[in-house]
N, C-alpha and C positions, 0 to 999 in steps of 0.2 A: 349703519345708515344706508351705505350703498344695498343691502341686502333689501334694504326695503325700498327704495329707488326701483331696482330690478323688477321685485314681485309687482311692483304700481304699475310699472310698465309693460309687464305680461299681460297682467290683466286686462289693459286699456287694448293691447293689441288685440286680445284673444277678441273683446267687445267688438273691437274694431271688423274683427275680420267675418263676426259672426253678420255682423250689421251688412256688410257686403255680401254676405251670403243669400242675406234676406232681400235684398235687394236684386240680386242676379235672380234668385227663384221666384219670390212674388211679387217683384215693382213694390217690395215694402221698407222706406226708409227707419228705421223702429227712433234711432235717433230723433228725428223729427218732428216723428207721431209723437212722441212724450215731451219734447222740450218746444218742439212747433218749428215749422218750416223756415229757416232761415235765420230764429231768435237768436239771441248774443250765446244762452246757454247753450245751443244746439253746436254755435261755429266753435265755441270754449272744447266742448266736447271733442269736436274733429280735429284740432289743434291739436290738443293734447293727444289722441289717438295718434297723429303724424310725429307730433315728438317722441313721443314714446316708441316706434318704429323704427327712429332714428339715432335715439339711445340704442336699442338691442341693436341693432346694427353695426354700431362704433361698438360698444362690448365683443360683437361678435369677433369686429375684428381684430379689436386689440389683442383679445385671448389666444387668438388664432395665430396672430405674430409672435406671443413668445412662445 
């Protein structure tokens, strides 16, 4: 289960950080454009992008401690 924890959580980053990307190079939120500016599904979205950040994070460093 935690294996699949992890990969959910790549994946939301990887979204995550492409969506930044699009936004530093074209002023284009993609998030947004599909779920709509500010909608409950759009903030669901970024949440979970932040958690999911925050998990690899805590893995990283647990791993890294032993």
């Amino acid at each position: 289960m935690k294996k699949v924890i992890d990969l959910i959580a790549l994946v939301l980053v990887i979204v995550g950080g492409l969506n930044w990307g699009l936004v530093g190079l074209f002023d284009l939120d993609l998030v947004a454009a599909l779920f709509g500016m500010g909608s409950v599904l759009a903030k669901i979205v970024y949440v979970l992008v932040g958690l999911s950040a925050l998990w690899l994070a805590i893995v990283g460093l647990v791993k890294k401690a032993k």
